[in-house]
PyMOL commands that place a pseudoatom at each C-alpha (Angstrom):
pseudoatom trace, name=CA, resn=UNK, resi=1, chain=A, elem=C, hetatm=0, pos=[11.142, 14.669, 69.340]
pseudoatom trace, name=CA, resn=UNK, resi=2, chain=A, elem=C, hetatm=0, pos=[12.451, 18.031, 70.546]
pseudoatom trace, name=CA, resn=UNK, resi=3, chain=A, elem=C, hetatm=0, pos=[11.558, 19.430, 67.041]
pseudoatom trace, name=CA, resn=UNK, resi=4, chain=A, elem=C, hetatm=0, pos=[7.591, 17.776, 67.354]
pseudoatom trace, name=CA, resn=UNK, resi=5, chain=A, elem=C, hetatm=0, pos=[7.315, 19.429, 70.084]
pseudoatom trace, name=CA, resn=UNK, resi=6, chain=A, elem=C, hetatm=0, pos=[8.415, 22.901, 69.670]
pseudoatom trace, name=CA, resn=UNK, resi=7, chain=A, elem=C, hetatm=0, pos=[5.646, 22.919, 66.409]
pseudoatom trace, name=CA, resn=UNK, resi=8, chain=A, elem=C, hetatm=0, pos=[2.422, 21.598, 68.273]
pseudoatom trace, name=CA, resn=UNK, resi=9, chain=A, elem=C, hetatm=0, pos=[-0.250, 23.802, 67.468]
pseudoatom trace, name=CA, resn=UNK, resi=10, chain=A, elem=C, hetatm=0, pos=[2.237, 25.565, 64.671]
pseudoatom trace, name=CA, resn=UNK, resi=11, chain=A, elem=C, hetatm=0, pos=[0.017, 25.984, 61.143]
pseudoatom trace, name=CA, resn=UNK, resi=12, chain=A, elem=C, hetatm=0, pos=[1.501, 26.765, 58.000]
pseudoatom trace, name=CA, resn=UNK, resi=13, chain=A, elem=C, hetatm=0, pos=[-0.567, 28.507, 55.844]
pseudoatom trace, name=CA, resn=UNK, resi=14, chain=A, elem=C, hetatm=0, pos=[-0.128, 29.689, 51.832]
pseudoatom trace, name=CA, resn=UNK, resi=15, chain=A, elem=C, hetatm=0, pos=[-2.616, 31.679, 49.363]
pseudoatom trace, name=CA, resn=UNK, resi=16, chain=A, elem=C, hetatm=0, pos=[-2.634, 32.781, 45.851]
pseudoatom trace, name=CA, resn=UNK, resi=17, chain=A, elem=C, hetatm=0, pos=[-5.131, 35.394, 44.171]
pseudoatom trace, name=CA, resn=UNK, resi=18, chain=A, elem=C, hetatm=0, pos=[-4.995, 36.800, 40.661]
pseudoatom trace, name=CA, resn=UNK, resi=19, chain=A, elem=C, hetatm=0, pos=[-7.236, 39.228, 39.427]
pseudoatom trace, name=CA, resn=UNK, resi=20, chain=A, elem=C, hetatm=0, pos=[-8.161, 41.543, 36.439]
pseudoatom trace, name=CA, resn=UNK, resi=21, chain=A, elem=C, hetatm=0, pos=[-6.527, 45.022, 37.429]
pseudoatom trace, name=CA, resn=UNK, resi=22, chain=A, elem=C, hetatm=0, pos=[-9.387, 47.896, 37.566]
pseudoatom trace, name=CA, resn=UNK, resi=23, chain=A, elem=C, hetatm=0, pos=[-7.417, 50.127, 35.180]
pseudoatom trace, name=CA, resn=UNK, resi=24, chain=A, elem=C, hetatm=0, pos=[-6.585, 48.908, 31.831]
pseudoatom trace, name=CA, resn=UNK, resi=25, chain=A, elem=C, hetatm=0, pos=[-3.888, 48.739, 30.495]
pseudoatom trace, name=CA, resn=UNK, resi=26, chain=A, elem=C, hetatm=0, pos=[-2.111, 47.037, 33.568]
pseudoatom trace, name=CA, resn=UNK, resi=27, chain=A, elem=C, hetatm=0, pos=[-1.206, 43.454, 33.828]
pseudoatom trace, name=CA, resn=UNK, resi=28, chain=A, elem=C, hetatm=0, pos=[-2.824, 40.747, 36.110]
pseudoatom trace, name=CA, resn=UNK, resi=29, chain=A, elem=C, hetatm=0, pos=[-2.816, 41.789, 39.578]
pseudoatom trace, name=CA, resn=UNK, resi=30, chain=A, elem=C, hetatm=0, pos=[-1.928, 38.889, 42.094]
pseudoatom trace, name=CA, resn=UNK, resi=31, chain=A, elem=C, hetatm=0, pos=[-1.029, 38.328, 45.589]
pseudoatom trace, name=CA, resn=UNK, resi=32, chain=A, elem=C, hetatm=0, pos=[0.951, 35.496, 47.068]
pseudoatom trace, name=CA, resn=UNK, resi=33, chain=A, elem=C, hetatm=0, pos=[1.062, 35.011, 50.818]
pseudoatom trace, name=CA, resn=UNK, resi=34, chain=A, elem=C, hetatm=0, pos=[3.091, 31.956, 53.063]
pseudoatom trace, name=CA, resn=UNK, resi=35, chain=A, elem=C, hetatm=0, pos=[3.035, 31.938, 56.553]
pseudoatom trace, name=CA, resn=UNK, resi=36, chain=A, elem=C, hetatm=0, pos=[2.882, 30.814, 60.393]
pseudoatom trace, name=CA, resn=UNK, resi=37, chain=A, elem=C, hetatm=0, pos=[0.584, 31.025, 62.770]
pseudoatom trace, name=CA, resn=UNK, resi=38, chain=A, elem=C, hetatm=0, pos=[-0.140, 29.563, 66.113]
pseudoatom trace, name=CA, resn=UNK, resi=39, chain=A, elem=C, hetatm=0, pos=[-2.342, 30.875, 68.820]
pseudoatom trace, name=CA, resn=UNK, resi=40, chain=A, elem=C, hetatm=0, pos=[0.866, 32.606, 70.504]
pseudoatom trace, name=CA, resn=UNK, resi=41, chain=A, elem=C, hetatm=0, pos=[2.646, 34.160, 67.021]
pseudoatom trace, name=CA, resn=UNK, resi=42, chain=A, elem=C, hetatm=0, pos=[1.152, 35.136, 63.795]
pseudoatom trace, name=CA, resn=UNK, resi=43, chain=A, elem=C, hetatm=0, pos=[4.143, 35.167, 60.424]
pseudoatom trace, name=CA, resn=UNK, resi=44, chain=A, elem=C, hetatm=0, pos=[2.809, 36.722, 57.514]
pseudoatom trace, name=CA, resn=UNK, resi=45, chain=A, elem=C, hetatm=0, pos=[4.823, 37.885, 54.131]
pseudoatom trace, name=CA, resn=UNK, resi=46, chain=A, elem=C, hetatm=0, pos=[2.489, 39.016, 51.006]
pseudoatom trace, name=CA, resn=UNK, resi=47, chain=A, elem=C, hetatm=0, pos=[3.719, 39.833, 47.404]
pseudoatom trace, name=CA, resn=UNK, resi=48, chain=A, elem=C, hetatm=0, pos=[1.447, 41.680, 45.586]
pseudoatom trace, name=CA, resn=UNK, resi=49, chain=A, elem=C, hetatm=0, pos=[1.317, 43.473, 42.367]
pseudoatom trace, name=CA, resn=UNK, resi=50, chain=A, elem=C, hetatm=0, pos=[-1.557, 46.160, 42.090]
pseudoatom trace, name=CA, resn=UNK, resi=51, chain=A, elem=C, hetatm=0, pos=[-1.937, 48.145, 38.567]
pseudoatom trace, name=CA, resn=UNK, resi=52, chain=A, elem=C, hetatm=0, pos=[1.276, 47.241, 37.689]
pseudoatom trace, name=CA, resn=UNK, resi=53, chain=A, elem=C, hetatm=0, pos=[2.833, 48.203, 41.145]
pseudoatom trace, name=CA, resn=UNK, resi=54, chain=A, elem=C, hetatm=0, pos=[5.008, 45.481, 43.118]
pseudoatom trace, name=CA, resn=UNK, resi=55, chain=A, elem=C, hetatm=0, pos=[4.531, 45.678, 46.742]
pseudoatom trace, name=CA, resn=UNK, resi=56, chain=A, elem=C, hetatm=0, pos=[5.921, 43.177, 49.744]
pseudoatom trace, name=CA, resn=UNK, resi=57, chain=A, elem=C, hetatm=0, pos=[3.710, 43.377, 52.810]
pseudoatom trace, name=CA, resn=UNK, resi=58, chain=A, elem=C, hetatm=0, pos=[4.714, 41.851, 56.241]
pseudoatom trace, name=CA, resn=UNK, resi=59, chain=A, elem=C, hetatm=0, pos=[2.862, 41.181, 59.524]
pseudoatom trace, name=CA, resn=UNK, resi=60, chain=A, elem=C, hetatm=0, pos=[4.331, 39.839, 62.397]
pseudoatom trace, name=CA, resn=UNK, resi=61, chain=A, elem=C, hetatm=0, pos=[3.008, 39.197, 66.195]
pseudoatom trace, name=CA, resn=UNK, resi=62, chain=A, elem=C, hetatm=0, pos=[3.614, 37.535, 69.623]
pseudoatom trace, name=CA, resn=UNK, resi=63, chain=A, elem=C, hetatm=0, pos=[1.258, 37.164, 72.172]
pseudoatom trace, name=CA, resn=UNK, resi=64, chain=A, elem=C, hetatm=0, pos=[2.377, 36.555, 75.792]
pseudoatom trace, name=CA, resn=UNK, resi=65, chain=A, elem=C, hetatm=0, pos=[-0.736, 35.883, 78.338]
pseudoatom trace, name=CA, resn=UNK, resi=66, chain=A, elem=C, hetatm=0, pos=[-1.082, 34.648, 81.984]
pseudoatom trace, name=CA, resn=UNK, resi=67, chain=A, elem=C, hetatm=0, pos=[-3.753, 35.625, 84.805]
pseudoatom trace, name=CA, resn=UNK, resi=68, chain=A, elem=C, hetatm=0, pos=[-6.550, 36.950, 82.710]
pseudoatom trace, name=CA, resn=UNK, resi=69, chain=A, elem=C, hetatm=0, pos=[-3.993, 39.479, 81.146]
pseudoatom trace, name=CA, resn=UNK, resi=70, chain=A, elem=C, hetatm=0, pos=[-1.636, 39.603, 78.050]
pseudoatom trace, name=CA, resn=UNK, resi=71, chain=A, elem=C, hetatm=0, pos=[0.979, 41.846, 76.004]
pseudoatom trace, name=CA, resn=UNK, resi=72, chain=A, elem=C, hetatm=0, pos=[0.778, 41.491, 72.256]
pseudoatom trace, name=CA, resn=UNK, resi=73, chain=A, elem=C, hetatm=0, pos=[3.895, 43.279, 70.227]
pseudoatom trace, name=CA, resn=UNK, resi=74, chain=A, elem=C, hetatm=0, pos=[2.737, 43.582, 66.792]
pseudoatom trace, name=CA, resn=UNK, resi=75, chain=A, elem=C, hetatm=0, pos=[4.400, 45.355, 63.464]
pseudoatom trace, name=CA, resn=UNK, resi=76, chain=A, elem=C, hetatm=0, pos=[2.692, 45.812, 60.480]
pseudoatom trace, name=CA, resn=UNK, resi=77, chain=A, elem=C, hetatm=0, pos=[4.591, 46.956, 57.183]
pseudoatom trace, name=CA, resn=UNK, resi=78, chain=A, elem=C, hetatm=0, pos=[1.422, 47.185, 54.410]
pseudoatom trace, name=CA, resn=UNK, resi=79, chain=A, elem=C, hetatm=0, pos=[3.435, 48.609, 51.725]
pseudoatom trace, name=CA, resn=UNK, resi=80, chain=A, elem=C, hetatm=0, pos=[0.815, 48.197, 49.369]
pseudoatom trace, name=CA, resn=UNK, resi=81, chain=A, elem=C, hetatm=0, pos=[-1.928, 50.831, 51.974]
pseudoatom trace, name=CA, resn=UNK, resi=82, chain=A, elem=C, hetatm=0, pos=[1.556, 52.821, 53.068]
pseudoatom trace, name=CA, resn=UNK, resi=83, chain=A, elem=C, hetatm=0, pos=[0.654, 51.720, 56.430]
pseudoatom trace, name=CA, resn=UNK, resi=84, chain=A, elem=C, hetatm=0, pos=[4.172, 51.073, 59.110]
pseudoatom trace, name=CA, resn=UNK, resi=85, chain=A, elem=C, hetatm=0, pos=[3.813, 51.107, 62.500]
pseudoatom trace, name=CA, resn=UNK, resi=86, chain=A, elem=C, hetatm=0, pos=[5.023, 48.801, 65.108]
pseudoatom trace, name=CA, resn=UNK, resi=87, chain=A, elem=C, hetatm=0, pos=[2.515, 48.764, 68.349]
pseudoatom trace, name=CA, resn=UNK, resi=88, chain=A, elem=C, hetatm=0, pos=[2.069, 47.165, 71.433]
pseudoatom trace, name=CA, resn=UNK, resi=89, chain=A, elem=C, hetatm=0, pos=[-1.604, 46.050, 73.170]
pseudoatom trace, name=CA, resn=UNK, resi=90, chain=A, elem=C, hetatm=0, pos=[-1.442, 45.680, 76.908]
pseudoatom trace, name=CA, resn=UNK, resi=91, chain=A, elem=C, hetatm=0, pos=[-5.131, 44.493, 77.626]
pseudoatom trace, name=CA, resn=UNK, resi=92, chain=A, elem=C, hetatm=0, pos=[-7.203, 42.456, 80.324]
pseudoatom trace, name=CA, resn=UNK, resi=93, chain=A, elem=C, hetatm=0, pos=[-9.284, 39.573, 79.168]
pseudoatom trace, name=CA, resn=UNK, resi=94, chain=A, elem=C, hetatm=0, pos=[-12.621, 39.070, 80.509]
pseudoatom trace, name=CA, resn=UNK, resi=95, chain=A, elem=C, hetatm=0, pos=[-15.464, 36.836, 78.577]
pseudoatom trace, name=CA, resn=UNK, resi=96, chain=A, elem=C, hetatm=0, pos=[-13.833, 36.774, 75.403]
pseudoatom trace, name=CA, resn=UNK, resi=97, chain=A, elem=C, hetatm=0, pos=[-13.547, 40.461, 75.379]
pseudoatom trace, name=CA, resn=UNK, resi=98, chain=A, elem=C, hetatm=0, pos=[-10.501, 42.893, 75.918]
pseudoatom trace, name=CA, resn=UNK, resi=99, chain=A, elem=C, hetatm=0, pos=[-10.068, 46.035, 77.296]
pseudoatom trace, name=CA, resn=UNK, resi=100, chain=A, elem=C, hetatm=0, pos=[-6.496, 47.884, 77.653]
pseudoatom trace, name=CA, resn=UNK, resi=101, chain=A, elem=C, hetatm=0, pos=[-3.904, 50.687, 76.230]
pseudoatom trace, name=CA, resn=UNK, resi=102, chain=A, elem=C, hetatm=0, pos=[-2.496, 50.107, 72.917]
pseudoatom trace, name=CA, resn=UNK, resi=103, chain=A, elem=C, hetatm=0, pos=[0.892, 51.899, 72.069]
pseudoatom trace, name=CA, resn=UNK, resi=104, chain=A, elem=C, hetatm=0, pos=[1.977, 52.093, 68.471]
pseudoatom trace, name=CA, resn=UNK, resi=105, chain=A, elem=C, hetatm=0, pos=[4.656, 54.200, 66.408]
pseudoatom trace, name=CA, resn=UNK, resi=106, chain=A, elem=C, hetatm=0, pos=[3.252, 57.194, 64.832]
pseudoatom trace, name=CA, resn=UNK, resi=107, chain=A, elem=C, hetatm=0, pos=[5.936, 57.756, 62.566]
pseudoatom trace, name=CA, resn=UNK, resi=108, chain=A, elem=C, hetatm=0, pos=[7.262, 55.367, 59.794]
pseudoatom trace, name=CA, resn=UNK, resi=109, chain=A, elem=C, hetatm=0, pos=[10.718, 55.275, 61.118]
pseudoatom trace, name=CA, resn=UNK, resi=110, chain=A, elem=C, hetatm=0, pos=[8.854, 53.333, 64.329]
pseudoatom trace, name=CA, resn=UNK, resi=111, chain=A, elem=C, hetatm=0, pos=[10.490, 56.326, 66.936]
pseudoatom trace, name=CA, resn=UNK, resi=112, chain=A, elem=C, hetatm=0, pos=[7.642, 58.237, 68.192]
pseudoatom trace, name=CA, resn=UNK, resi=113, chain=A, elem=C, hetatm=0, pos=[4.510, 56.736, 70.015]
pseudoatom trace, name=CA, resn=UNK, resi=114, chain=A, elem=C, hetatm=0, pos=[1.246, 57.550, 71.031]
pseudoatom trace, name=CA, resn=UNK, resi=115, chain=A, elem=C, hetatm=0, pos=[-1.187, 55.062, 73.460]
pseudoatom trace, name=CA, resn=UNK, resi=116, chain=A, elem=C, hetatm=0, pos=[-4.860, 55.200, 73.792]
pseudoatom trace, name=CA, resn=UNK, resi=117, chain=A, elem=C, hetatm=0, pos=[-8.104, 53.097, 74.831]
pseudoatom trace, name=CA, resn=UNK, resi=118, chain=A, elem=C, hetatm=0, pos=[-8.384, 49.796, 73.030]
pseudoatom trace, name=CA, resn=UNK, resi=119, chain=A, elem=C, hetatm=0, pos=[-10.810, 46.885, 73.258]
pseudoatom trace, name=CA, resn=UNK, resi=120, chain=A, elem=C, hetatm=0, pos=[-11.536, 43.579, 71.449]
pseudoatom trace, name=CA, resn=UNK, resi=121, chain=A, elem=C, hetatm=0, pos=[-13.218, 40.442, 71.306]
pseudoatom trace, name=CA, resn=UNK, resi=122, chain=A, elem=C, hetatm=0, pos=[-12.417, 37.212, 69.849]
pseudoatom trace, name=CA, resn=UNK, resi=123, chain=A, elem=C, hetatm=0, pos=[-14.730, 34.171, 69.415]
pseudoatom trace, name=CA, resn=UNK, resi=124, chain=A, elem=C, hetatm=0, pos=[-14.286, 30.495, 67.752]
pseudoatom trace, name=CA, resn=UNK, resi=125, chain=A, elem=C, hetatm=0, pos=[-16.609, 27.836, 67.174]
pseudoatom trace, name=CA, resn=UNK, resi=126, chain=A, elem=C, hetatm=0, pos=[-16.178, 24.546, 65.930]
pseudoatom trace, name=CA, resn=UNK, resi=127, chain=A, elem=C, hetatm=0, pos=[-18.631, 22.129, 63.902]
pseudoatom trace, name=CA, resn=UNK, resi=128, chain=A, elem=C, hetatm=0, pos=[-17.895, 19.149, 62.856]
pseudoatom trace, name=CA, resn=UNK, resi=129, chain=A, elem=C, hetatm=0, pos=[-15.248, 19.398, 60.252]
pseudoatom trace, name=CA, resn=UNK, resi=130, chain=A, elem=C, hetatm=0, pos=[-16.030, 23.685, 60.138]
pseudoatom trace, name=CA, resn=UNK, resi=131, chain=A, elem=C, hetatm=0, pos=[-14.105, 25.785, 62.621]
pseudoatom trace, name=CA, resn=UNK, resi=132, chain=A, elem=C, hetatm=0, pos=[-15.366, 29.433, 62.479]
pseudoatom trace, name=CA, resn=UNK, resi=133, chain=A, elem=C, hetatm=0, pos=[-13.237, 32.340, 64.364]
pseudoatom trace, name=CA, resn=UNK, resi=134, chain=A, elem=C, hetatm=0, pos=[-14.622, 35.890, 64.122]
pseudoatom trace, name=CA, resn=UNK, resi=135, chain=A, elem=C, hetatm=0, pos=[-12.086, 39.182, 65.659]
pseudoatom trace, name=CA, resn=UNK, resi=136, chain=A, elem=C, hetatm=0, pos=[-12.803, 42.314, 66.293]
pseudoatom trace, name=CA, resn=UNK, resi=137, chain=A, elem=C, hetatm=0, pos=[-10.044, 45.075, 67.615]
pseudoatom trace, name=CA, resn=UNK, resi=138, chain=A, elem=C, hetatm=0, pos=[-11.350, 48.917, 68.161]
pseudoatom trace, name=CA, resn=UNK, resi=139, chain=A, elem=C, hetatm=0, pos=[-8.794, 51.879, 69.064]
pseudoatom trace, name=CA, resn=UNK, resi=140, chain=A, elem=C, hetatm=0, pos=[-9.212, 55.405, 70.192]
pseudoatom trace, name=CA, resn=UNK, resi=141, chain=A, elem=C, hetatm=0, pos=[-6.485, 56.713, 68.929]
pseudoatom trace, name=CA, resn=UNK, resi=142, chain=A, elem=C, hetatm=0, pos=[-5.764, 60.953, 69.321]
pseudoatom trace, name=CA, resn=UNK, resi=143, chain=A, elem=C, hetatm=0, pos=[-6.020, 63.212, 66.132]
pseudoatom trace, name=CA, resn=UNK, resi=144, chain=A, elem=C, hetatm=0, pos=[-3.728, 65.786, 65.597]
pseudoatom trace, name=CA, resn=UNK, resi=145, chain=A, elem=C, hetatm=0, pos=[-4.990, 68.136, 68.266]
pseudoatom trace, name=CA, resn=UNK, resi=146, chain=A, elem=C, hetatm=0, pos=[-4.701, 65.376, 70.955]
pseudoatom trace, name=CA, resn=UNK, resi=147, chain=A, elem=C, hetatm=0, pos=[-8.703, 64.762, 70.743]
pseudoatom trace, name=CA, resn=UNK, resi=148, chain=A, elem=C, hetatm=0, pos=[-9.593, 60.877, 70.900]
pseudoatom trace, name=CA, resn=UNK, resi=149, chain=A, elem=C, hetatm=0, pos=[-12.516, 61.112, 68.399]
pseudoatom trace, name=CA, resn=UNK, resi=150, chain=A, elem=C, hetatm=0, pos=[-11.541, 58.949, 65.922]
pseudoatom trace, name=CA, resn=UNK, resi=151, chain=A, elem=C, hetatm=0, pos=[-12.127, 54.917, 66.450]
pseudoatom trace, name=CA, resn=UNK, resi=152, chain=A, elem=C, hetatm=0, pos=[-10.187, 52.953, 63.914]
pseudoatom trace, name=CA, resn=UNK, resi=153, chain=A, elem=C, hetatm=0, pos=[-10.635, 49.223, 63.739]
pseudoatom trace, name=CA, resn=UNK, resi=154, chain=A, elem=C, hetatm=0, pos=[-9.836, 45.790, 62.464]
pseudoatom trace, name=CA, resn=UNK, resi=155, chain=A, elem=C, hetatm=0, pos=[-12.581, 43.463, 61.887]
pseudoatom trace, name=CA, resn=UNK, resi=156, chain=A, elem=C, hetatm=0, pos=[-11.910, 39.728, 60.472]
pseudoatom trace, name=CA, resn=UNK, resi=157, chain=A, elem=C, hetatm=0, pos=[-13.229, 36.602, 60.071]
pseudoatom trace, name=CA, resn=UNK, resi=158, chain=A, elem=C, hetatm=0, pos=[-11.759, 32.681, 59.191]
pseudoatom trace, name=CA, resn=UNK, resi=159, chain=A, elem=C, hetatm=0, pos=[-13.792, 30.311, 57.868]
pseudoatom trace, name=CA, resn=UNK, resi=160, chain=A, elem=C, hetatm=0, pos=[-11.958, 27.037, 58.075]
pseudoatom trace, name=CA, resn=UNK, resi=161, chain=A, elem=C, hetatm=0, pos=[-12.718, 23.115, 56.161]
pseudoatom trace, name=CA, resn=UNK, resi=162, chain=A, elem=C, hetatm=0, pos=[-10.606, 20.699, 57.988]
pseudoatom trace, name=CA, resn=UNK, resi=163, chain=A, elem=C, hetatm=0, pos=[-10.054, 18.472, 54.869]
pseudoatom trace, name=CA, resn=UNK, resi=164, chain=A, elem=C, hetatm=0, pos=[-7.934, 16.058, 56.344]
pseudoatom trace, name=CA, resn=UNK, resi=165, chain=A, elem=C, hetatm=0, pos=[-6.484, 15.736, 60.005]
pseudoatom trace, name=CA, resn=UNK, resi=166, chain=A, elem=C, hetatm=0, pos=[-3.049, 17.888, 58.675]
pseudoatom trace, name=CA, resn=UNK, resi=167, chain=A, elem=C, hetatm=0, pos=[-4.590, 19.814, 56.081]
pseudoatom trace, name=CA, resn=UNK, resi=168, chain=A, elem=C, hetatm=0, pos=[-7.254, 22.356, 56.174]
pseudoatom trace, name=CA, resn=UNK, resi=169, chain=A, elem=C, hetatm=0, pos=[-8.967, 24.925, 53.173]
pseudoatom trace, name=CA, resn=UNK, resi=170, chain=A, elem=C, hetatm=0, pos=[-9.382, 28.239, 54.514]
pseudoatom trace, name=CA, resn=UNK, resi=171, chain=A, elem=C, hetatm=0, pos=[-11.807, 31.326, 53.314]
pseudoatom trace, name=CA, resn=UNK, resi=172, chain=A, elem=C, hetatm=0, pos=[-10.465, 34.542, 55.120]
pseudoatom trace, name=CA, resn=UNK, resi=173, chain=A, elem=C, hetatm=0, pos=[-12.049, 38.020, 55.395]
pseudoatom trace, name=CA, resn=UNK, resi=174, chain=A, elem=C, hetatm=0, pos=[-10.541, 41.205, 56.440]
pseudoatom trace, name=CA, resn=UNK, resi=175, chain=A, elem=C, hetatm=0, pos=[-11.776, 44.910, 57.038]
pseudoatom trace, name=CA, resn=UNK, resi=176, chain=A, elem=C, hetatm=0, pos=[-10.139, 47.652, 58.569]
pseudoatom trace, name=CA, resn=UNK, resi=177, chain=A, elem=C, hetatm=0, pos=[-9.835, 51.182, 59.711]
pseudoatom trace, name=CA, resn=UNK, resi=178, chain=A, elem=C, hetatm=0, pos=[-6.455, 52.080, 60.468]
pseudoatom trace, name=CA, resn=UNK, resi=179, chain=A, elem=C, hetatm=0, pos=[-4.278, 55.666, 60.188]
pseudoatom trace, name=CA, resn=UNK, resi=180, chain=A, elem=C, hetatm=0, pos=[-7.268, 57.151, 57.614]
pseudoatom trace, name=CA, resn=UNK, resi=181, chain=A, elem=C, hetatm=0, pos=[-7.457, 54.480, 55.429]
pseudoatom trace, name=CA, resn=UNK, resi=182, chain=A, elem=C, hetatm=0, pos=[-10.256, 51.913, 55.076]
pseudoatom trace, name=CA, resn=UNK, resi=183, chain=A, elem=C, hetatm=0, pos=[-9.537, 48.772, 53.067]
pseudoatom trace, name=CA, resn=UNK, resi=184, chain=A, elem=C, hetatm=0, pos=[-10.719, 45.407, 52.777]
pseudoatom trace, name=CA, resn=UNK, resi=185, chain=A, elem=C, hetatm=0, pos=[-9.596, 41.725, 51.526]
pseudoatom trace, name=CA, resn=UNK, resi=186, chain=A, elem=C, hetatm=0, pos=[-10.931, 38.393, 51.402]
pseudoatom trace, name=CA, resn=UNK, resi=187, chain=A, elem=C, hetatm=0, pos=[-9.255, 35.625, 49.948]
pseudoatom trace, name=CA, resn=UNK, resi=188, chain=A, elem=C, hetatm=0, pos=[-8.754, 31.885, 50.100]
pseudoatom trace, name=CA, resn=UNK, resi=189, chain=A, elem=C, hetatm=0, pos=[-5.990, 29.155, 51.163]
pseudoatom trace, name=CA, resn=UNK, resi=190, chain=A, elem=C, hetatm=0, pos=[-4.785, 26.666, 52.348]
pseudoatom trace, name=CA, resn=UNK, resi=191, chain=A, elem=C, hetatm=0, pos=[-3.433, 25.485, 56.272]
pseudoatom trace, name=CA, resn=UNK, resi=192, chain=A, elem=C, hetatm=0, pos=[-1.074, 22.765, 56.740]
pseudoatom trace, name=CA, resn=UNK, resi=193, chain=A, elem=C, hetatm=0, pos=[-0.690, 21.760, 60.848]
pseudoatom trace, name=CA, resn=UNK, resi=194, chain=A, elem=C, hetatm=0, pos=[3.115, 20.676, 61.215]
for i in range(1, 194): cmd.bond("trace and resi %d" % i, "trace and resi %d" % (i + 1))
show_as sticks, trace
zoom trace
């Protein structure tokens, strides 16, 4: 009982991709990703190999909210982008949107910070046996002369078939803007409610 009721809400989620790599000769690239998620904490690991390169990628968040207000902690180790950083979104929620300081590591050994503007939005709609959710997250982040004129972003989108009342298929989409790089992903999976 205690166990059923700790994981309401908790989904556990797996992928698998393979692909042709882009420069021959290299073998198959693939990613494999497992997971958690649950509207208050997000568990992602990712193993990837990309022209013959082996990366591990990890994303990991907690979201705490009360009173039209919440405190996210996220870190984000993209080996496979050389992207680290471990950051913290303190934002006020109003309509679906966000607006707040973010404060994330600027260095890869997570010990100096930097906080700036941030806003967001986040919408979900469900029909029938389709559940779509659509994110958006924009930061002003300072360059290296302290100016804030560069806006980075993560965009994504979920696209979820509830196949059964445990299991769902998933199509996800991803596209960001983060520390100078720009990179996308899409892939597809699978969502298992425990």
């Amino acid at each position: 009982m205690l166990l059923d009721s700790l994981l309401v809400g908790v989904m556990l989620f797996s992928s698998f991709a393979i692909r042709t790599p882009n420069v021959q000769p290299n073998p198959d690239d693939y990613e494999v990703s497992i997971g958690l998620s649950h509207s208050n904490f997000y568990i992602n690991r990712q193993w990837e190999r990309e022209l013959g390169s082996k990366y591990v990628d990890d994303l990991v968040w907690a979201k705490l909210e009360g009173s039209g207000v919440y405190f996210k902690p996220e870190y984000i180790n993209k080996n496979s982008r050389g992207i680290k950083y471990l950051k913290m979104d303190w934002r006020k929620t109003w309509l679906g949107m966000t607006v707040g300081f973010t404060t994330r590591s600027t260095t890869k050994y997570l010990d100096e910070y930097e906080t700036f503007i941030s806003v967001g939005m986040s919408k979900k709609k469900t029909y029938g046996n389709i559940e779509i959710e659509v994110t958006f997250d924009g930061y002003l982040p300072p360059d290296e002369y302290g100016e804030n004129t560069t806006f980075e972003f993560e965009d994504k989108f979920k696209l979820s078939w509830k196949l059964s009342d445990r299991i769902r298929l998933y199509n996800l989409g991803e596209v960001f803007k983060l520390k100078g790089q720009q990179f996308y992903k899409a892939k597809i999976g699978i969502e298992v409610s425990l």
